[in-house]
C-alpha positions as CSV (number, residue, x, y, z in Angstrom):
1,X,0.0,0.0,0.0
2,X,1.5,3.0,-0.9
3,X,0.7,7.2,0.3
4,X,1.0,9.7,-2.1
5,X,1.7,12.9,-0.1
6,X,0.1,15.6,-1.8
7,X,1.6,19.7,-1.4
8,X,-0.1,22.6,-1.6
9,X,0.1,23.9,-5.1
10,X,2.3,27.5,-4.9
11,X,1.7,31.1,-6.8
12,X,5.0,31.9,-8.0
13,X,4.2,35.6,-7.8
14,X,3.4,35.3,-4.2
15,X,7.0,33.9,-3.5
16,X,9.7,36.2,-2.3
17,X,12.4,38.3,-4.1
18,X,14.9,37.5,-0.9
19,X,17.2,34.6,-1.4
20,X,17.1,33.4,2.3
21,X,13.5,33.6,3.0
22,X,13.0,31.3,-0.3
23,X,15.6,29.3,1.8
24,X,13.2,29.2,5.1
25,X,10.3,28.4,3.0
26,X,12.6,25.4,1.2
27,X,13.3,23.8,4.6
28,X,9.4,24.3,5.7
29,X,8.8,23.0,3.0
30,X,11.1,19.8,3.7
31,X,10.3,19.6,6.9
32,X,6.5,18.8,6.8
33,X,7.3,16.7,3.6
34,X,9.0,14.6,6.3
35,X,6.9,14.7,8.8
36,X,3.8,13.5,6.6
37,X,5.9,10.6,5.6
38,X,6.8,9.1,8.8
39,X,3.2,9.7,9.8
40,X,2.1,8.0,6.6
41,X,4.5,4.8,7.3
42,X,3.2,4.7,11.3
43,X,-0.5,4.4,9.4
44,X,0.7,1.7,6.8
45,X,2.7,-0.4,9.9
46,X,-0.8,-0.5,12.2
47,X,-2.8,-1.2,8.7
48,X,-0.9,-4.2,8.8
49,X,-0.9,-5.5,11.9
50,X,-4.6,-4.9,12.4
51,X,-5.3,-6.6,9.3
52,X,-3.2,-9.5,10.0
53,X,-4.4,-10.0,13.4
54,X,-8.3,-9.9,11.5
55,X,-6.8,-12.8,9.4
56,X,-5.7,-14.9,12.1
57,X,-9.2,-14.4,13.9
58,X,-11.4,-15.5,10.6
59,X,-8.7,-18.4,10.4
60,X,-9.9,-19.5,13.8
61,X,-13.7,-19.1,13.5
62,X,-14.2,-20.8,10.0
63,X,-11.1,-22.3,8.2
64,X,-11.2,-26.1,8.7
65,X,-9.0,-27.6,10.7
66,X,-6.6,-30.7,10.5
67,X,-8.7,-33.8,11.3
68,X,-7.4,-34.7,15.3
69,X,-8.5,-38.3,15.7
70,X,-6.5,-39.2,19.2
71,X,-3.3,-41.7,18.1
72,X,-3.9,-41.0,14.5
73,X,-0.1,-41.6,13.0
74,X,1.8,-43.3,15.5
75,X,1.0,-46.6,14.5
76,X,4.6,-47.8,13.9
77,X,6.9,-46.0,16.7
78,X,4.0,-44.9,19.4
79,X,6.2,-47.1,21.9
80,X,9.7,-45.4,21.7
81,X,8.0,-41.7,20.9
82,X,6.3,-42.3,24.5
83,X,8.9,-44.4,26.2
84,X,10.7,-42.7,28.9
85,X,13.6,-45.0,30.0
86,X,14.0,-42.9,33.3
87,X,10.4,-43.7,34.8
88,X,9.4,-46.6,36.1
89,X,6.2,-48.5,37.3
90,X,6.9,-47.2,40.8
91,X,6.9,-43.7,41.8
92,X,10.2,-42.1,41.4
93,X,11.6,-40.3,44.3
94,X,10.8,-36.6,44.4
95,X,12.4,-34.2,46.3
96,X,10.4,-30.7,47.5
97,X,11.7,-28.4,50.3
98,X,14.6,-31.1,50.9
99,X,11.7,-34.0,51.9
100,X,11.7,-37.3,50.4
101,X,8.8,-39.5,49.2
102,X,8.8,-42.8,49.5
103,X,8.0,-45.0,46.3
104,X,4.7,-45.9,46.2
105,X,2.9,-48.5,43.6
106,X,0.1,-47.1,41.4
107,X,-3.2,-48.7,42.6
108,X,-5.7,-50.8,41.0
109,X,-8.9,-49.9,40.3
110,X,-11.1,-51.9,43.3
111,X,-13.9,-52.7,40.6
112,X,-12.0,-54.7,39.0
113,X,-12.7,-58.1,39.1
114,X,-10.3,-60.1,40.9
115,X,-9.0,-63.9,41.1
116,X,-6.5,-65.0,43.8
117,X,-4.1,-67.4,43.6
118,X,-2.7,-68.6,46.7
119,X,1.2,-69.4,47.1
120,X,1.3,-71.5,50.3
121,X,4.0,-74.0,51.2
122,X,3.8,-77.8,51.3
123,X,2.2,-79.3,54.9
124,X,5.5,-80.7,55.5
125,X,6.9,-77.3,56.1
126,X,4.2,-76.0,58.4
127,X,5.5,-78.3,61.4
128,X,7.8,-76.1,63.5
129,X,11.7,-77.4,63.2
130,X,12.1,-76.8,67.0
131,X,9.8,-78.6,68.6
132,X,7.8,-80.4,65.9
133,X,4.0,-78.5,66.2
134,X,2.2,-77.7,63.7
135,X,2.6,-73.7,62.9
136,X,-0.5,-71.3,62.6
137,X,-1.2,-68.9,60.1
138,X,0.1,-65.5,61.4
139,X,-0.8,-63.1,58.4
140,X,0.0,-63.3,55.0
141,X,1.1,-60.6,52.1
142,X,-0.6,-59.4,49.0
143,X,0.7,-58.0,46.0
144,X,-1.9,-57.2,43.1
145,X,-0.9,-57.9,39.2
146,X,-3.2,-56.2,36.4
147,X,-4.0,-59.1,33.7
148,X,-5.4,-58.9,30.4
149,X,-7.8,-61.0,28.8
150,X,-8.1,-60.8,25.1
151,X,-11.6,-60.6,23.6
152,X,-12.9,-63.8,22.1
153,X,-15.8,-64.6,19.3
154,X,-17.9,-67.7,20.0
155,X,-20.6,-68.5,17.5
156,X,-23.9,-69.2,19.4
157,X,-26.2,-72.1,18.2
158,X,-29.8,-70.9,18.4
159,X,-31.8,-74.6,18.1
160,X,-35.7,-74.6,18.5
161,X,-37.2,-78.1,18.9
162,X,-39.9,-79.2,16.8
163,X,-42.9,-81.3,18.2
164,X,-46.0,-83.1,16.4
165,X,-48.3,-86.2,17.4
166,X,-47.5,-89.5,16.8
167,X,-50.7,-91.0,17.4
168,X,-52.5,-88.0,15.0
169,X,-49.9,-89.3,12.1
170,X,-50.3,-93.0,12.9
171,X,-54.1,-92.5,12.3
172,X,-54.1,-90.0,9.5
173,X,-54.8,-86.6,11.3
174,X,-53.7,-83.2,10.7
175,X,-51.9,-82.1,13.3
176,X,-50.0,-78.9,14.0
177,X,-45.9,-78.4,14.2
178,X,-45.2,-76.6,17.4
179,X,-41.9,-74.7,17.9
180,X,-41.0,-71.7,19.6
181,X,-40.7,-68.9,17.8
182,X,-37.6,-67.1,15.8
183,X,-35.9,-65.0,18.7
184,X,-35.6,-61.1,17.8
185,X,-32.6,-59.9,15.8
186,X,-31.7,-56.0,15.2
187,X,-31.0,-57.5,11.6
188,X,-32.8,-60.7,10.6
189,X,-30.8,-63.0,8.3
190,X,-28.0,-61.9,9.2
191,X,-25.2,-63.6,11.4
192,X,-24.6,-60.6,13.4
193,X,-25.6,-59.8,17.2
194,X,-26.1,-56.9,19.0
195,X,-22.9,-57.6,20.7
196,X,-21.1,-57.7,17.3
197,X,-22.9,-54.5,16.0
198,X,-22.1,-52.6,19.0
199,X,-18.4,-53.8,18.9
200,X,-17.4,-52.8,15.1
201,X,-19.8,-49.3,16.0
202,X,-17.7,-48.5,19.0
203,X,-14.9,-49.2,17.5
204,X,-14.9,-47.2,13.9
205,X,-16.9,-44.1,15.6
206,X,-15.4,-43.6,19.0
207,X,-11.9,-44.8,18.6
208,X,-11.6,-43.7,14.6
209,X,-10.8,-47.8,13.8
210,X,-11.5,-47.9,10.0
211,X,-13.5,-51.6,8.9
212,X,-10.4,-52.5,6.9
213,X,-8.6,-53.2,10.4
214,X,-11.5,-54.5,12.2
215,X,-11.6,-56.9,9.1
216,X,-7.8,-57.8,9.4
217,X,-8.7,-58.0,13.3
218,X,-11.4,-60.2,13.1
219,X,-9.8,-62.4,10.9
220,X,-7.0,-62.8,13.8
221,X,-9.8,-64.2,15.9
222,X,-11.1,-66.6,12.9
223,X,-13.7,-64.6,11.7
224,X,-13.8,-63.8,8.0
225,X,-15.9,-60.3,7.7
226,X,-15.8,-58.3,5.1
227,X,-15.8,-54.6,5.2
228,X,-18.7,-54.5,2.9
229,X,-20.5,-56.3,5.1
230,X,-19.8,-54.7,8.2
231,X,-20.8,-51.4,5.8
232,X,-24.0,-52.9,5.3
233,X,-24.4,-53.5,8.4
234,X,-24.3,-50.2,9.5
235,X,-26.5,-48.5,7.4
236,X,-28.8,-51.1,8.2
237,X,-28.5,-50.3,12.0
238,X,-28.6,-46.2,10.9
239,X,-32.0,-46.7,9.6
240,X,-33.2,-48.5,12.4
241,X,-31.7,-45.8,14.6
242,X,-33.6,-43.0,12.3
243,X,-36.6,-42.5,14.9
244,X,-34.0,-41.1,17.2
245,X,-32.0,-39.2,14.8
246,X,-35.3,-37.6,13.9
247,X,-35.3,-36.6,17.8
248,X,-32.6,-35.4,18.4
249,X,-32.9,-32.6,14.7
250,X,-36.2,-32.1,16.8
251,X,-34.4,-30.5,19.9
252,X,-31.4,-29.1,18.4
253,X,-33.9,-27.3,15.9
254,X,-35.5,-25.8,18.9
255,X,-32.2,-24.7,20.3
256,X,-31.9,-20.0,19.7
257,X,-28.2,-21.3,18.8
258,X,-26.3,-24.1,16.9
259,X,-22.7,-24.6,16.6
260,X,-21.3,-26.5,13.6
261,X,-17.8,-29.0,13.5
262,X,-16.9,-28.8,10.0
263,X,-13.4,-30.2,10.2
264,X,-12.9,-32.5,7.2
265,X,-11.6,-35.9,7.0
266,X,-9.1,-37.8,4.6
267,X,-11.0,-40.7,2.9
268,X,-9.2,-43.6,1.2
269,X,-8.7,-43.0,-2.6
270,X,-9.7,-39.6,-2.7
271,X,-6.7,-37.0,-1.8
272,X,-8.3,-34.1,-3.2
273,X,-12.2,-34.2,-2.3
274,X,-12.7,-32.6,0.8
275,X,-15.3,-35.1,3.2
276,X,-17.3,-34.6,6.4
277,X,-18.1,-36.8,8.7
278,X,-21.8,-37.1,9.9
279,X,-22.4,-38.3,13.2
């Protein structure tokens, strides 16, 4: 941006015949010539700033942002980026004011199930060596380990008897099958469970795990399903979900105010088309 610093246009026959008061009038002259520029540069450096710093603010309310699913990316060397070879599972020692803590072991969650395995010694060796009595039991120590128990998939048989007469065939009579009925499925014909449905949901919506993995992960646990299945799977459960979608537009419609995420997503074999993500 440039100033163009205009003078006052001058009547030559108003000038001066004296050779030093043409002089003053040159340095006047000069002078506020000067003056107007640095005044004109203070403008142009605030024009700047201000407009930068109105940049940066529309940048924040309504350019999209990077997608930030949690872990996304450190899929090969999460363990060494937050590996820190100086802590350990106890407390290290901290010293504050010249006072030392004493380690102390993280504790366990006391909901957690728990299984105990007892460690005793043989009877043999609960005889005292001195006199020969059988010892008591004093006390004993615990010490808690935090197990893991890999999920599992069993396939579960649904079998529904049927019954009919004998004696109503042997003489020729109609007689009526009897079997209980088909139990209720979110999707009938279909090998899925609610279980199942709520797993591959959880997983792809609240932890960003795209169906190609859980594919590759359920095949790990012998389970051959397709991502195209577990697509169809939940659109199927989306439509079957729409009474509640359709309540939940109802209240937000009602709402004076509505904020809007419109961060965009990367989807697989499409680097230039920008995607949302509806949830």
């Amino acid at each position: 941006m440039r100033y163009n610093v205009r003078m006052k246009k001058i009547d030559t026959n108003t000038l001066p015949d004296d050779v030093e008061a043409l002089k003053a009038m040159l340095l006047e002259q000069q002078a506020e010539k000067a003056r107007l520029q640095q005044e004109s540069e203070r403008w142009k450096r605030d024009f700047y700033q201000l407009f930068e710093k109105w940049q940066l603010e529309l940048k924040k309310r309504f350019a999209a942002s990077a997608e930030g699913l949690p872990g996304q990316g450190d899929l090969f060397n999460e363990v060494e980026d937050i590996l820190n070879p100086d802590e350990e599972e106890v407390a290290v020692e901290q010293h504050v004011a010249y006072t030392r803590k004493l380690p102390r072991r993280a504790r366990l969650d006391a909901s957690l199930p728990r299984k105990e395995v007892i460690h005793d010694i043989s009877d043999d060796d609960k005889t005292c060596e001195c006199c020969g009595t059988d010892m008591h039991r004093m006390g004993e120590d615990v010490s808690e380990k935090l197990d893991f128990i890999p999920a599992k998939m069993q396939v579960t048989r649904h079998i529904r008897p049927k019954y009919s007469c004998r004696t109503c065939e042997q003489q020729g009579t109609e007689t009526r099958i009897k079997q209980a009925p088909v139990p209720a499925s979110m999707l009938p014909k279909s090998i899925t469970t609610p279980s199942l449905l709520a797993q591959i949901i959880t997983a792809k919506f609240q932890y960003g795990l795209p169906l190609y993995r859980q594919e590759a992960m359920f095949k790990q646990f012998g389970a051959d399903i397709s991502r195209q299945t577990m697509s169809r799977w939940l659109v199927a459960v989306s439509q079957k979900l729409e009474p509640l979608y359709q309540r939940m537009h109802d209240l937000l419609v009602q709402q004076p105010v509505l904020w809007a995420d419109e961060t965009t997503i990367k989807v697989i074999q499409s680097e230039k088309r920008k995607s949302y993500m509806w949830v």
